[in-house]
N, C-alpha and C positions, 0 to 999 in steps of 0.2 A: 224390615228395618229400613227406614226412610238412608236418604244422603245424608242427609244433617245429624241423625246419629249415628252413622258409620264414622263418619270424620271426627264427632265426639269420642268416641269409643279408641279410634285408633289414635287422637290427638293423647287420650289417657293414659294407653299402651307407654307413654316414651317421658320422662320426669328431666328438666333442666337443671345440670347441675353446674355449679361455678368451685373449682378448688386449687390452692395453691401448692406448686408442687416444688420441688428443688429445681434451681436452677439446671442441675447436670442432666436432670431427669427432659426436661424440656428441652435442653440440646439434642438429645438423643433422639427423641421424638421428633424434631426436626429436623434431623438428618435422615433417620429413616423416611421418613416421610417425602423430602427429595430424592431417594433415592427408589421407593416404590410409591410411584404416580398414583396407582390402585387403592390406596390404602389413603387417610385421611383423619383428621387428631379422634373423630367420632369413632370412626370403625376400630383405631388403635386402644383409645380409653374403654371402649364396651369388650373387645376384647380381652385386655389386660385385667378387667373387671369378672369377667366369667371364667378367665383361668383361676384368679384368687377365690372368687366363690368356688365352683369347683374342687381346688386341691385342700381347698377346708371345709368338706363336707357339704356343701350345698346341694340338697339331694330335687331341688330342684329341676323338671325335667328341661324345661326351655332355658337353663344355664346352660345344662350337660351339653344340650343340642347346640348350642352354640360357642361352648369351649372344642367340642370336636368339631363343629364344622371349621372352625379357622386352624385345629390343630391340621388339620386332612387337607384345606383348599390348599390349591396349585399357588404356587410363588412364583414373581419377575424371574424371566429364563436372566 
């Protein structure tokens, strides 16, 4: 597999989304987000997204694996 279809391949991997949220929802995401520099509105939303698939049955493996892996990583001492 050449360069040019790996970057296709992995550009496919990852789907743009645009959506509106509540206002309260987006303070809070804001604040956490100053408050852990590590973390970022992408890493929070695909999170927040793999816990909800997850706790309703998404028996999806690459969910699972990554509802647990943010369940389990180390957080800001």
């Amino acid at each position: 597999m050449g360069v040019a279809e790996k970057s296709a391949e992995a550009a496919a991997s990852y789907v743009s989304m645009e959506a509106e949220i509540p206002e309260v929802l987006y303070r809070g995401m804001k604040d956490f987000i100053g408050e852990h520099p590590h973390w970022d509105q992408y890493r929070v939303m695909s999170s927040a997204l793999a816990h909800f698939l997850f706790q309703n049955g998404c028996e999806d493996r690459a969910v699972t694996e990554r509802y647990l892996n943010d369940l389990f990583s180390r957080r800001d001492p």
